[in-house]
Backbone as CSV, one residue per row, in Angstrom:
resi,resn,N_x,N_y,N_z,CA_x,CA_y,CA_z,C_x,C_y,C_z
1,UNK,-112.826,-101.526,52.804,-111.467,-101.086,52.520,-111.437,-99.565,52.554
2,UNK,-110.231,-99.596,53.103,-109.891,-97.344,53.407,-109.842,-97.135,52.181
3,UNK,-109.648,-95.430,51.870,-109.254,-94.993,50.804,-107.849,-94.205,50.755
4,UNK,-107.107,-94.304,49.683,-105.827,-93.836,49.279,-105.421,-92.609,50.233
5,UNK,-104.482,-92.709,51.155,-103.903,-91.337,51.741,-103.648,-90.211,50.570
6,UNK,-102.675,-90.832,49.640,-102.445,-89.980,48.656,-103.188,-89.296,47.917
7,UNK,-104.247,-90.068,46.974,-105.379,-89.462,45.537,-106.275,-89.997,45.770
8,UNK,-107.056,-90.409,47.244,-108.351,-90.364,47.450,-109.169,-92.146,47.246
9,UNK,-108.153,-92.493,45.955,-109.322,-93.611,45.320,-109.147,-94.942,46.233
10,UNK,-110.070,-95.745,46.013,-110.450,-96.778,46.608,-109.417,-97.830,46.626
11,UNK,-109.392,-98.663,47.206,-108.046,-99.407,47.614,-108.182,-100.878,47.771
12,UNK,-107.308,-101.932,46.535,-108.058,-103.058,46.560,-107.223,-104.166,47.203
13,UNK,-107.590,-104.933,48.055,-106.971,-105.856,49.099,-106.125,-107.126,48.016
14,UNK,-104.713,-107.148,48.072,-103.826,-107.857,47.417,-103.126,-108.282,48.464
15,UNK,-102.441,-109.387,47.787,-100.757,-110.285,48.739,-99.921,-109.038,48.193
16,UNK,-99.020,-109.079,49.581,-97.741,-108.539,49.776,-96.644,-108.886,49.972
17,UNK,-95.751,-108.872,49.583,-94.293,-109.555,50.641,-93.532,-108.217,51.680
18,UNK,-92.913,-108.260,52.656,-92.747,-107.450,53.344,-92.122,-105.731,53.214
19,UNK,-91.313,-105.384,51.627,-90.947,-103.968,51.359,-92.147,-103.293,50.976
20,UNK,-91.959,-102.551,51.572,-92.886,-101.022,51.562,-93.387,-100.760,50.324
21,UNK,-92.063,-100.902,49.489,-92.045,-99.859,48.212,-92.357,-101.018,47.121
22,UNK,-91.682,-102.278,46.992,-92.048,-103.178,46.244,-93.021,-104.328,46.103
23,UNK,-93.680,-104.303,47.496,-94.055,-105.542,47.905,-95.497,-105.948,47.553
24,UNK,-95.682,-104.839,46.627,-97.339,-105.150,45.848,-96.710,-106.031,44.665
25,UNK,-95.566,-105.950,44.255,-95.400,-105.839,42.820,-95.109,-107.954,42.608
26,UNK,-95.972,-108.695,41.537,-96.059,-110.199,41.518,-94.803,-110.587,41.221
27,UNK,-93.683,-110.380,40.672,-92.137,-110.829,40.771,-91.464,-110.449,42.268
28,UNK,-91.917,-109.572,42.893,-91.453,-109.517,44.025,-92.145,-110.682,45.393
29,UNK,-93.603,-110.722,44.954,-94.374,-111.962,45.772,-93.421,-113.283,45.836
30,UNK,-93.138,-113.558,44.217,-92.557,-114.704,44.079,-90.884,-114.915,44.548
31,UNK,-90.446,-113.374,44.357,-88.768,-114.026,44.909,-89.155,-114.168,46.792
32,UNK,-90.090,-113.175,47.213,-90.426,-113.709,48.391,-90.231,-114.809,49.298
33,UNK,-91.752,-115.650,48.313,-91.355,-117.010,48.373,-90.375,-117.668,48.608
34,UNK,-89.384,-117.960,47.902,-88.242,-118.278,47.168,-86.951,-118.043,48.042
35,UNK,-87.256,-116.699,48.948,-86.422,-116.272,49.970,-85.374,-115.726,49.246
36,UNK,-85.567,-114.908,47.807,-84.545,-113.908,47.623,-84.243,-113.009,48.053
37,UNK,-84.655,-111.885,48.953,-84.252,-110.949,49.589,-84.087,-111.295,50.903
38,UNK,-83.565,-110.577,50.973,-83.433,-109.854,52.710,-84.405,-108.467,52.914
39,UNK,-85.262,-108.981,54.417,-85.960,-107.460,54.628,-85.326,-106.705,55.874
40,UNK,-85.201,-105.127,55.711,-84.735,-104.330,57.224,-85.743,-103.255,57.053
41,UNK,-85.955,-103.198,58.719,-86.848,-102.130,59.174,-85.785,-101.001,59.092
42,UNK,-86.009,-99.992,58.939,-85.316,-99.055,58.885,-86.336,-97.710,59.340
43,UNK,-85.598,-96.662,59.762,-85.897,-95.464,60.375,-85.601,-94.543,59.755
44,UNK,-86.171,-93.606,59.582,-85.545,-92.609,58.857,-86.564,-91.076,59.513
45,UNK,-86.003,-90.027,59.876,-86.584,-88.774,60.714,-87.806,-89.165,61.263
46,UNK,-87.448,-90.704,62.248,-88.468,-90.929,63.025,-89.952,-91.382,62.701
47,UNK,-89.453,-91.743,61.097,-90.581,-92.643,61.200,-90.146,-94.567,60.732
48,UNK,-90.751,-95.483,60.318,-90.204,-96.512,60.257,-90.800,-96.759,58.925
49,UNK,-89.627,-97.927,57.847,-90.213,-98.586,57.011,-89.193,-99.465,56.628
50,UNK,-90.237,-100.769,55.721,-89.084,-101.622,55.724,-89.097,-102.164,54.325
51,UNK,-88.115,-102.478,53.765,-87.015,-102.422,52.487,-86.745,-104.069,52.324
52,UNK,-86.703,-104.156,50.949,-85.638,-105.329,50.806,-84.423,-104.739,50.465
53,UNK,-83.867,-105.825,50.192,-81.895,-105.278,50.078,-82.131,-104.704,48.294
54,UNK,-83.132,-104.947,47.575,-82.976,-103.993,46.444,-83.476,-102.366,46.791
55,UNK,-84.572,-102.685,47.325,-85.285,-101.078,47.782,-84.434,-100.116,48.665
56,UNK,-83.904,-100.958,49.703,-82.758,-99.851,50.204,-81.728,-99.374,49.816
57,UNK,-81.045,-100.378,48.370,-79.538,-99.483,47.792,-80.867,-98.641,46.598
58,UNK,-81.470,-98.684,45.993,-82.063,-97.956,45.408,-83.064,-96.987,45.866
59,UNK,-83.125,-96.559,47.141,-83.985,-95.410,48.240,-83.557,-94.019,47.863
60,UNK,-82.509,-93.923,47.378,-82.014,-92.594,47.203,-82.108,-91.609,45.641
61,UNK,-82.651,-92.608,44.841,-83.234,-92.347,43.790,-84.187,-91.749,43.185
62,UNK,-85.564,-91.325,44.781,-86.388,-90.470,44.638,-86.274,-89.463,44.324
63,UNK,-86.856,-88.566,43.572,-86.483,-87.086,43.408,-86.977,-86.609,44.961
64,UNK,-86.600,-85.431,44.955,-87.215,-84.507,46.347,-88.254,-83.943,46.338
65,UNK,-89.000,-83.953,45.073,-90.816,-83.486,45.176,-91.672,-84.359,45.701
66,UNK,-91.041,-85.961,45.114,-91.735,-86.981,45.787,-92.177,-86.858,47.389
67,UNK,-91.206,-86.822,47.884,-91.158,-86.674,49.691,-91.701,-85.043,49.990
68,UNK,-91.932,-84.356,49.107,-92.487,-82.983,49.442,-91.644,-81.959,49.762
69,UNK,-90.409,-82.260,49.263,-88.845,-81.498,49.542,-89.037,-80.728,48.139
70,UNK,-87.946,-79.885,48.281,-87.609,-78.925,47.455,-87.115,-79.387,46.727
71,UNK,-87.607,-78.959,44.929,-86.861,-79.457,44.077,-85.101,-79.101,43.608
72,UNK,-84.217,-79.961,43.796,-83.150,-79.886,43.489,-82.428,-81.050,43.171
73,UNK,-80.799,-81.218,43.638,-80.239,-82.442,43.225,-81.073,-83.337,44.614
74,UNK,-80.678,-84.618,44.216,-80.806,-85.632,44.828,-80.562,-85.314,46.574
75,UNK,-81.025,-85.412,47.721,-80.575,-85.518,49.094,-79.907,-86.726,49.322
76,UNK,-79.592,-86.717,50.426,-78.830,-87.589,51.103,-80.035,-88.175,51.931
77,UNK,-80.873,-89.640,52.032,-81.955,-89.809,52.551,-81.014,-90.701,53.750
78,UNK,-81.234,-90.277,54.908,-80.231,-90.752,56.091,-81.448,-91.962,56.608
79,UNK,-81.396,-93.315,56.155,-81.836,-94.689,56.522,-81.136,-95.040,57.696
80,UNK,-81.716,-95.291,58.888,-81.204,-96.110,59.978,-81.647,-96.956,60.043
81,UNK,-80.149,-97.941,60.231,-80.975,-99.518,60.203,-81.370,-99.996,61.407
82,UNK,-82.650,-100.536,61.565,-83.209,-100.649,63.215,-83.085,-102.453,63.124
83,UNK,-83.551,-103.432,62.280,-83.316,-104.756,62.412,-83.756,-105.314,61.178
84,UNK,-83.207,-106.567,61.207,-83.672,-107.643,59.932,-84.932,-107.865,60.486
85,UNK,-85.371,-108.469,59.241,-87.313,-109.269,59.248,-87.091,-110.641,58.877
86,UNK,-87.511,-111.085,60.417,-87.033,-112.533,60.128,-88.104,-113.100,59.887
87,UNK,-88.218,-114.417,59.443,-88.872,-115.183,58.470,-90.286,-114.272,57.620
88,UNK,-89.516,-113.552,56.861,-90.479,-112.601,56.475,-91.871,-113.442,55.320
89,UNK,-92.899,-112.902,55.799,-93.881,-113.363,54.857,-94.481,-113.015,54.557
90,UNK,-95.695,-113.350,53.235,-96.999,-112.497,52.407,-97.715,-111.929,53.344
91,UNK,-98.641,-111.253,53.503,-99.477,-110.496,54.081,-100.537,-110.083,52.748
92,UNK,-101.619,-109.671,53.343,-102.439,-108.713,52.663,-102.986,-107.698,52.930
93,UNK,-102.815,-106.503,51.834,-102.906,-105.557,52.536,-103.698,-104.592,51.191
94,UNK,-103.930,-102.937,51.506,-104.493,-102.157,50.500,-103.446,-101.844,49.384
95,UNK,-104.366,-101.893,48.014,-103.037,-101.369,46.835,-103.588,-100.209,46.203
96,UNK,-103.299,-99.374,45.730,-103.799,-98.246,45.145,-103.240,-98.245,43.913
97,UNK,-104.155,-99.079,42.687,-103.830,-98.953,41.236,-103.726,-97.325,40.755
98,UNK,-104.035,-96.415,41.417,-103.514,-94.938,40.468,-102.437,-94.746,40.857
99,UNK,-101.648,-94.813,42.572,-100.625,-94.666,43.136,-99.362,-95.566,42.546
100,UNK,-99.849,-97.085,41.887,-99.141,-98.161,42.506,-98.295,-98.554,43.075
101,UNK,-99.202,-98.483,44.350,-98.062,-98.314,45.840,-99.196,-99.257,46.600
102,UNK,-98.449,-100.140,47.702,-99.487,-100.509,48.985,-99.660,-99.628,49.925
103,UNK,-100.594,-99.967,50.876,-101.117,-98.568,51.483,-99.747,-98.985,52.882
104,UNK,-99.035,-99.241,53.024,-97.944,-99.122,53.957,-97.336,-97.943,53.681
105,UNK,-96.628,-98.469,52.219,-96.091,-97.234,51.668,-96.774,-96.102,51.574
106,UNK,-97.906,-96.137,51.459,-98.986,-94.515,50.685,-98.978,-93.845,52.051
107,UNK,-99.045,-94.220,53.532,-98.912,-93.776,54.730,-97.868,-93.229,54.852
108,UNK,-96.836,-94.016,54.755,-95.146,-93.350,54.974,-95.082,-92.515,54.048
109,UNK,-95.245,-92.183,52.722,-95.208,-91.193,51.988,-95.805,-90.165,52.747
110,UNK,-97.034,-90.186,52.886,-97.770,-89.141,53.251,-97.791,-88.256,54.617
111,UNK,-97.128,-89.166,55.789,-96.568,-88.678,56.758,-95.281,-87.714,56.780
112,UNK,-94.100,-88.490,55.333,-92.907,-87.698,55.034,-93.416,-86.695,54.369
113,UNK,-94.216,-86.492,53.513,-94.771,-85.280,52.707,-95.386,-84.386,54.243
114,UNK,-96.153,-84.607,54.705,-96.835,-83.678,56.031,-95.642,-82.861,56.722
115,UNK,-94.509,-84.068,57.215,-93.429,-83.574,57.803,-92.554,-82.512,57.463
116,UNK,-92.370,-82.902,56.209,-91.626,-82.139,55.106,-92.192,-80.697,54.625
117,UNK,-93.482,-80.402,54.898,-94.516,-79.300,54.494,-94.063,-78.660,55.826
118,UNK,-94.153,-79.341,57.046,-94.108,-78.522,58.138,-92.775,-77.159,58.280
């Protein structure tokens, strides 16, 4: 297993359901299942990630240090929607218990932080 883009540490192989941001988390495995969400790939300054319908009305909630932006009010995070995820399912993938984030997400962070530095 890789190690954390973000803080280095070691990274332990868990089920996922398909959002970026939630999809380590075991109530989210299970509405999975269950087929409570909806997933969309989405785009955003050219790079891609994908959301359930809770993670995308709540995307804009990050502060701007998170993404490596300047601290101030809230931005406007411009999400393009590229398509639904159809019959979306578990996967397994890296989790980073200091981050707790999957390493999908810890990539897309860390690419928007690089970008954002530039």
């Amino acid at each position: 297993m890789i190690n954390c883009s973000i803080c280095s540490s070691r990274l332990e192989a868990i089920d996922v359901a398909p959002c970026f941001d939630c999809g380590h988390a075991p109530a989210e495995l299970q509405e999975c299942l269950r087929g409570e969400h909806e997933y969309h790939l989405f785009r955003i300054r050219g790079q891609e990630i994908v959301l359930c319908d809770f993670c995308d009305a709540d995307f804009g909630s990050y502060l701007p240090g998170f993404w490596g932006l300047p601290a101030g009010r809230l931005p406007d995070y411009p999400l393009e929607l590229v398509s639904k995820v159809e019959n979306p399912q578990l996967a397994q993938e890296g989790y980073c218990a200091a981050c707790q984030h999957r390493l999908a997400f810890l990539l897309f962070r860390r690419r928007a932080v690089d970008y954002n530095a530039a």
